[in-house]
Phi, psi and omega in degrees: 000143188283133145359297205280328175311143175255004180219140192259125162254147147227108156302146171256161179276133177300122192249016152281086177326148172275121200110338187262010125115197208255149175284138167248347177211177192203165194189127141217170165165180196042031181050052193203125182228146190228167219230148162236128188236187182278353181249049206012066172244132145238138166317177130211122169220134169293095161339292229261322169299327213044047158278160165202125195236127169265111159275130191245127169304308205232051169328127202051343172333134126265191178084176184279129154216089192267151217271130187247357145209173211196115201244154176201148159245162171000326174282328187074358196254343191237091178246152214235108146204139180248141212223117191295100145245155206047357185148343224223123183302107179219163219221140180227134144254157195204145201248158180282018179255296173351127146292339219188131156295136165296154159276136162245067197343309192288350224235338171291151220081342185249123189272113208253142156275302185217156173230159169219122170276133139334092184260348161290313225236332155304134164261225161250352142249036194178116182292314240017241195265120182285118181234148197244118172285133160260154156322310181264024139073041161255161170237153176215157187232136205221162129278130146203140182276138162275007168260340140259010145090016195206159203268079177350287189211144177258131177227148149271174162236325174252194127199147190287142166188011156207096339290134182308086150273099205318113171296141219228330226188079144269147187218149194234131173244145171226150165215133168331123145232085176072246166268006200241176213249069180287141166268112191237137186213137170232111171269168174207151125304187159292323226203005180223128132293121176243136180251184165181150181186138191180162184272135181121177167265203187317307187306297205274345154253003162298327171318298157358276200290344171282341188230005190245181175284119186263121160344095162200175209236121156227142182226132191270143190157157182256136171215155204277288168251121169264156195239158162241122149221146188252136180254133199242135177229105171060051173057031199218137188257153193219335161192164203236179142200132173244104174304129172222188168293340174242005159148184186274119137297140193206179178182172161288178167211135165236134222237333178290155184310323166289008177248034195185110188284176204294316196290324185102008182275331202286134185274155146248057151261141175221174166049030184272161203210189204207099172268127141284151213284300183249061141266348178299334220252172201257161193301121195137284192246137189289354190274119184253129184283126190244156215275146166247024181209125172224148180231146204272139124235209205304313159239026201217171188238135162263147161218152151308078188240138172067228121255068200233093158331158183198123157241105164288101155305124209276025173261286183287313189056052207231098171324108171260331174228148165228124216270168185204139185243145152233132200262148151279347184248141201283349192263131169317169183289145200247326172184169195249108166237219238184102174271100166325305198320286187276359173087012179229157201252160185233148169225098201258144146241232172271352175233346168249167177223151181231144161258104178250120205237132161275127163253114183008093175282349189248359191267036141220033185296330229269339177289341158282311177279003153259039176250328170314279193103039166287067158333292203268010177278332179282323175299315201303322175262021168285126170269352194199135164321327167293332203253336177278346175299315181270340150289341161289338191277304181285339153293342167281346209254338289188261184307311153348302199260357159267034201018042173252094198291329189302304196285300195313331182296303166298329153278328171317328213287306194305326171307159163214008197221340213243347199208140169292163196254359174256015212244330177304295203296324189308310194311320182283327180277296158064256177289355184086008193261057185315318181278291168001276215297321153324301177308305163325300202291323174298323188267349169283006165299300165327337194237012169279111184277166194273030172270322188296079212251319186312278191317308189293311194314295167330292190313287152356288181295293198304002196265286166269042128306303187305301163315316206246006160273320182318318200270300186289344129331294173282327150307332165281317186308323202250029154049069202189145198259179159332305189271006166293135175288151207230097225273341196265152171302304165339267199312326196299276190320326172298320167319307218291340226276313177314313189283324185273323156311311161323298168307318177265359174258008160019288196265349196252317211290140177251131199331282129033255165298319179277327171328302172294342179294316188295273172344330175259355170230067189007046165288068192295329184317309187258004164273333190283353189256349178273306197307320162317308192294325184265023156098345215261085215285357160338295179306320205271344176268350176261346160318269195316330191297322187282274194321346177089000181299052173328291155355260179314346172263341191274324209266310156337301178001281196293317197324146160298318155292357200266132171305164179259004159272007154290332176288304192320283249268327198254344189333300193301317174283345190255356164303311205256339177300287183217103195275017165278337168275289190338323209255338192276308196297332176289348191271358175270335186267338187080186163301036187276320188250152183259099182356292210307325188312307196282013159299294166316337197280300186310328211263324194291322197297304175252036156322295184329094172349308188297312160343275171002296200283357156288318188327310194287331203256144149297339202258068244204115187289321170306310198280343161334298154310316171285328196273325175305295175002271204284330195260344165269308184274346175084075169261136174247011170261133212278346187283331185337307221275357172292294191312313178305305172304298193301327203284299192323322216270332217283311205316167287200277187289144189251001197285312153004289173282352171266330170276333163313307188289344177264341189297138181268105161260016182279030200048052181091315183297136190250335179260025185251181204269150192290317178217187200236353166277148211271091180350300170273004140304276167012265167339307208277327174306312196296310206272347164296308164317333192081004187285065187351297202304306193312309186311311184299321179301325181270003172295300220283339180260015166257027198043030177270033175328317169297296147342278183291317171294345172280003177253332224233354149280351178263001196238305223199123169276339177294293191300301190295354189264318186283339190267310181308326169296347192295309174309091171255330192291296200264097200293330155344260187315343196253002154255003168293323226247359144279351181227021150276319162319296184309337196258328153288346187287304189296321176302324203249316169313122166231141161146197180311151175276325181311321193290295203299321199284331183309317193289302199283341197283316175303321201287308204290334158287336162292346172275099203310127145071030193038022174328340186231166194203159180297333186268001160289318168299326205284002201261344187274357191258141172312192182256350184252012167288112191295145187298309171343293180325300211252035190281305176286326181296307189304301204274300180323322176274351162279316194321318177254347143332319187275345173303324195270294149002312189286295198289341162282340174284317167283353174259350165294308176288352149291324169284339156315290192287359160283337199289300183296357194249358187280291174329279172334289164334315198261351165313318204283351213251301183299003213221000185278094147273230123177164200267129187238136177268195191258342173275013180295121168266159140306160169273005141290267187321316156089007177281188196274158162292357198256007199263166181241352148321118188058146187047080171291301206298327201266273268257334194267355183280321182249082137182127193276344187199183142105171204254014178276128171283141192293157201237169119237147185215141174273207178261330220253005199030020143318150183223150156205150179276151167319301191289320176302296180324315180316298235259300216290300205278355188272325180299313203277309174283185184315175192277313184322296130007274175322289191318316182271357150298297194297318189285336143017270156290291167342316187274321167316330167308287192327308219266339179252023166284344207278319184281323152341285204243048184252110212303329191317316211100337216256141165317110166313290167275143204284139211285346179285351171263338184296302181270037160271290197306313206276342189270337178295336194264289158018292174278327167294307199257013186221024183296329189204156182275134184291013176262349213237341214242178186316309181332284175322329184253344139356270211342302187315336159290336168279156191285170208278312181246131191257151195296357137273027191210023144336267182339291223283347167295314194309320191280316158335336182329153153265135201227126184288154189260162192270041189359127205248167195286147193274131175248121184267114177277141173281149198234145183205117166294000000 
């Protein structure tokens, strides 16, 4: 088969049997097709089985008895055929399970023409309702069940009876309604369509129709046979044709409810049409050949003409194929039917069978409906972006040449293959049509997928090109500059339209190239609003500082995301717009910014002519800041606090600048630095500035007393006097610095020498703690100032020499007699006892103290004779034997400690064996080291009793078992016990 065909032939092998005479009718469906012959025999063969059964209709007839039609439904399971015999009409059914037909009795005589099956509601056991055309242009509704084997019921429901016409074609439709049932039945005449549709069952609505107008299409005309067919999808019809006398009538079917009133008057046809016969006919010739047989599929009609098939597009109504078979038999083809089920067609004659098969009959449908100039219907059948290419191309070409360039624009944007995208845009500049040519670009933007990374970019810009040639444009046309407010709707809109394209294009658009893009046709507006969008808030805050728009650039500022080295950066400039806001965002921002970065900002603010007039204001917006700095946040960086101190030194009133210098800035902190500014800056500022008061405070915290006091005699004598008390530790310096005062004072006094000498005498009283005396000042007086003057001052100051004279002889003599009273003590020390009773234990040992058992050898170290072992007894009346007390206290203190007890005992040990056994008699060592080393051991282990003194309260931090008393815990333990084995005695018998 060629390619291009859309329809297939194949013969089948002839299932007419020899003897059962020529086919007169055909039937198929489910892939099971049945054979009608002149000798009432029908075939049947199964596809699916590859069975084939010959049936005889008409047993023992001989002669022609021919089938004169022969029905299957949709199923294959349920067949209809009536069969003339002798003269006389009878009508049979047969189930594909049967061997043999039933006869259907009530049904004889009536030359049944068409049948139409339930095709919602049929099984395989059951036709349910059956409707039957007759030759005498009656209709009937039949049942029959297979299990009983007999025909349920015969009813008619219609008859034909002006004109009286044989029914050649019915077909039956049902659709659901709530509980019932609607009914749609299409009859055909030679020359009439009849519909009828209504609720209820067949009887009642054929009942109906007795008393209403009955529904029909007549088209006048002769035709050999007329046909009915539903072309069917999954058992539901979708469009009928009826071979009639003046063409194939054909239409769509809407089966639905809403297409059909409560009475049942409403048709459900749609979309009807009409072929006529010479569009049939060949190129030529005046004779038009009317079809005698026909089959419906999706889009195309088979027809029968002559003996010829033809496939007719039932769209174009245009031949497209013409099928050619090869026959053996010389007698024409006799008709064509149609298995919905499986979707293939039949060709018969009297001896052959043909199978005509669709190869995708529809995949050049969508070119049909676009020479109709059915769009969107062609789109709907378009298989490939090239084949939807060409239908956006003649609507675009279409809307083009009718200069409606917008709609051409949307289509053109949807091509992607038939036409170049420069071969588009030309079309548009051409003509001049630019705003067109945007659109074209917005919508291939829309229809550019995010792979097109390139393609989006490109466009994009040229987009918003297009847009800001557009805006200028409009403003030249409305004689208006740029920076003007702009009163059209037009332009408004256009703006809003660029600024929203920005937005949604963000992210595709390069940054860059549009900026320069905004910028070069001066749109400051929408370059500060593109800049916003992409974060670059450099632009937009420096936008506002040229507009004078402090605010709004301050509130960018504040954004969260903005780096904070825009703030540093714009500081200088939003200071001088307006520093009352500038200065409120910093104190608002907190430790968010670092003072010192806002210096430059700061120090040119008050650089500024204008600054000045603050100085004289409390509210001076730098110091306002600085002063938030140090005292809210606690800033600790010295240029702040420089800066803060020069603003302070410029003002006017110096009182400021003496409590800054006085302000304690370490937080609280007793070990932090008292201030944080750099002193000899300082210094140096004050002294440039003239602020005396200030200088003399920092000579004085940079302890430069002389310095400061010596400054503070060119200002104020009070402050120098106050600056000389401040020095109390070092009394030297602090009477050099009353008698750099005296000497200025003497030095400085004008008037009378009486006046003057009355004045340095008042000053010397002013002086604490008599720190200064007349013979200190007097060398500061001249040499020809008479003794006379100071005669009284002269006698007052022997007066306290003698005072003093006095008060050191009671106090040699208080101390004589603590000396004597001291002596006395320690004579009484020696002489100090106490009473031990004779049952008194040690507090180690817990033996008696008196006893003379053990540490004899320890006991001759102190005592020359007597059989009592050496002792210590306290105040606190605690006893110890010596070597215990040794031992107690060597355990109980430090390693340090213990270690300086035993060499101790040791060297003592040493020095009285060596005298012990020195043959001479005479003592290695002098009896005074022997008792230096023993008072020295004394003093270690008997300074305090280790029960009652610090020893004792050690203790209490040590654990109860010391990590060298393990073993001896560890052997306490409880230990499980062992079962001992039962001991076996020997026995001897």
């Amino acid at each position: 088969m060629d390619a291009g065909q859309l329809f297939s032939v194949d013969p089948l092998e002839s299932r007419a049997a020899r003897g059962h005479g020529v086919v007169t009718s055909m039937a198929a469906g489910n892939d099971v097709f049945l054979l009608g012959t002149s000798k009432g025999w029908i075939i049947r063969h199964d596809f699916n089985l590859g069975d084939t059964q010959n049936l005889d209709f008409a047993p023992g007839r001989p002669g022609e008895q021919p089938v004169h039609r022969v029905f299957v439904d949709p199923g294959g399971s349920h067949c209809i055929a009536t069969v003339v015999i002798s003269g006389v009409a009878e009508t049979f059914y047969m189930h594909a399970k049967w061997a043999k037909p039933k006869s259907l009795p009530r049904l004889k005589g009536l030359l049944v023409n068409a049948v139409a099956w339930n095709r919602q509601l049929i099984t395989e056991a059951s036709t349910k309702e059956v409707i039957l055309g007759t030759q005498n242009g009656q209709l009937f509704e039949m049942a029959v069940d297979e299990a009983e084997k007999r025909e349920k019921y015969v009813k008619q429901l219609f008859e034909l009876t002006d004109p009286r016409e044989p029914i050649t074609g019915v077909q039956m439709e049902t659709a659901s309604v709530g509980n019932s049932t609607r009914f749609y039945v299409m009859a055909v005449t030679a020359t009439r369509l009849y519909s009828f549709t209504g609720i209820g069952s067949l009887e009642t609505v054929f009942a109906r129709y007795a008393e209403r107008r009955i529904h029909f299409m007549e088209l006048p005309g002769e035709i050999p046979n007329s046909e009915l067919h539903y072309y069917i999808v999954q058992r539901r019809a979708k469009h009928f044709g009826w071979l009639s006398g003046a063409g194939v009538y054909y239409g769509d079917l809407n089966f639905g409810v809403q297409h059909s009133s409560s009475g049942g008057d409403e048709n459900f046809v749609e979309n009807k049409g009409l072929l006529d016969y010479s569009k049939l006919s060949e190129p030529g010739s005046g004779e038009v050949s009317k079809p005698k047989s026909l089959a419906v599929s999706e889009f195309h009609f088979i027809l029968l003409i002559g003996d010829k098939v033809k496939v007719v597009n039932r769209i174009s109504q245009q031949v497209v194929q013409e099928l050619s078979f090869d026959r053996e038999s010389s007698k024409g083809i006799i008709g064509i039917c149609s298995d919905p089920s499986a979707g293939v067609f039949f060709v018969y004659d009297d001896n052959s069978v043909f199978q005509v098969s669709t190869q995708d009959e529809g995949r050049d449908m969508w070119r049909v409906y676009l020479d109709k100039g059915d769009y969107a219907v062609a789109l709907s059948n378009c298989r490939s972006q090239y084949q939807r290419d060409q239908v956006y191309l003649v609507q675009a070409d279409a809307a083009f040449a009718m200069k409606d360039y917008y709609r051409a624009a949307s289509f053109y944007a949807k091509m992607n293959y038939v036409m170049s995208f420069e071969e588009i845009t030309l079309k548009f500049i051409t003509v001049g049509e630019q705003d067109a040519l945007r659109t074209f670009l917005l919508f291939k933007l829309d229809n550019l997928t995010r792979e097109d990374k390139s393609q989006i970019t490109m466009i994009s810009t040229w987009v918003t090109e297009l847009y800001l040639d557009k805006i200028n444009r409009l403003l030249l046309e409305d004689g208006t500059n740029a920076g003007k407010e702009h009163d059209s709707s037009e332009y408004e809109s256009i703006v809003q339209e660029i600024r929203a394209f920005l937005s949604d294009n963000k992210d595709v658009l390069d940054e860059a190239t549009t900026m320069k893009l905004l910028e070069s046709y001066g749109r400051e507006d929408e370059l500060v609003y593109f800049a916003s969008l992409k974060d670059k808030y450099e632009i937009v805050i420096h936008h506002y500082i040229k507009q004078g728009e402090s605010k709004k650039a301050l509130e960018v500022l504040q954004r969260p995301n903005v780096p904070v080295e825009l703030q540093y950066k714009f500081a200088p400039d939003l200071i001088m717009l307006d520093p009352y806001e500038t200065v409120e965002s910093w104190m608002m921002a907190r430790s968010m910014l670092n003072p010192r970065k806002l210096i430059p900002a700061m120090m040119r603010y008050t650089n500024e002519p204008h600054a000045n007039n603050y100085y004289r204001n409390e509210t001076h917006e730098v110091i306002k800041y600085l002063e938030f700095c140090i005292k809210d946040l606690h800033n600790e960086d010295p240029g702040v606090h420089n800066l803060l101190l020069s603003l302070y030194a410029m003002k006017d009133d110096e009182t400021q600048l003496l409590q800054f210098l006085d302000m304690k800035h370490s937080k609280g902190s007793t070990s932090g630095p008292a201030f944080f500014y750099d002193p000899k800056y300082a210094l140096w500022l004050c002294l440039k500035e003239k602020r005396m008061h200030a200088c003399v405070r920092i000579y004085s915290m940079m302890s430069m007393h002389e310095e400061a006091v010596a400054l503070a005699l060119k200002v104020d004598l009070d402050l120098a006097k106050a600056e000389a008390d401040k020095v109390e530790e070092d009394e030297e310096l602090r009477k050099k610095l009353w008698l750099m005062i005296a000497k200025h004072v003497i030095q400085q006094e004008k008037g009378t020498k009486r006046e003057n000498i009355k004045k340095v005498v008042d000053f010397l009283s002013e002086a604490n703690n008599n720190l200064l005396s007349i013979e200190d000042i007097l060398p500061f007086f001249p040499d020809f100032v008479l003794i006379d003057d100071f005669k009284d001052e002269i006698c007052k100051s022997l007066k306290g020499y003698k005072n003093q004279i006095e008060q050191l002889k009671d106090e040699m003599h208080d101390a004589t007699r603590g000396a004597d009273n001291i002596r006395n003590d320690i004579n009484a020390l020696s002489q100090r006892y106490i009473v031990i009773d004779r049952n008194e234990e040690c507090g180690v040992c817990k033996r008696k103290i008196l006893g003379t058992r053990g540490a004899q050898q320890i006991a001759s170290s102190y005592m020359s004779g007597g059989n009592i072992a050496p002792l210590y007894v306290f105040p606190c009346s605690h006893a110890f034997h010596s070597p215990c007390l040794i031992a107690h206290v060597t355990r109980c203190t430090t390693h340090a400690q213990a270690a300086y007890i035993l060499d101790l005992q040791k060297q003592l040990s040493l020095m009285e064996n060596r005298s012990a056994n020195d043959p001479t008699g005479e003592p290695v060592s002098s009896t005074t080291s022997i008792d230096k080393i023993r008072a020295q051991l004394d003093e270690a282990v008997a300074s305090e009793c280790p029960f009652c003194g610090d020893l004792m309260i050690r203790e209490i931090s040590l654990p109860f078992i010391l990590p060298h008393e393990s073993e001896e815990m560890a052997s306490w333990a409880i230990k499980p016990r062992i079962p001992l084995l039962p001991k076996i005695l020997p026995m001897t018998i």
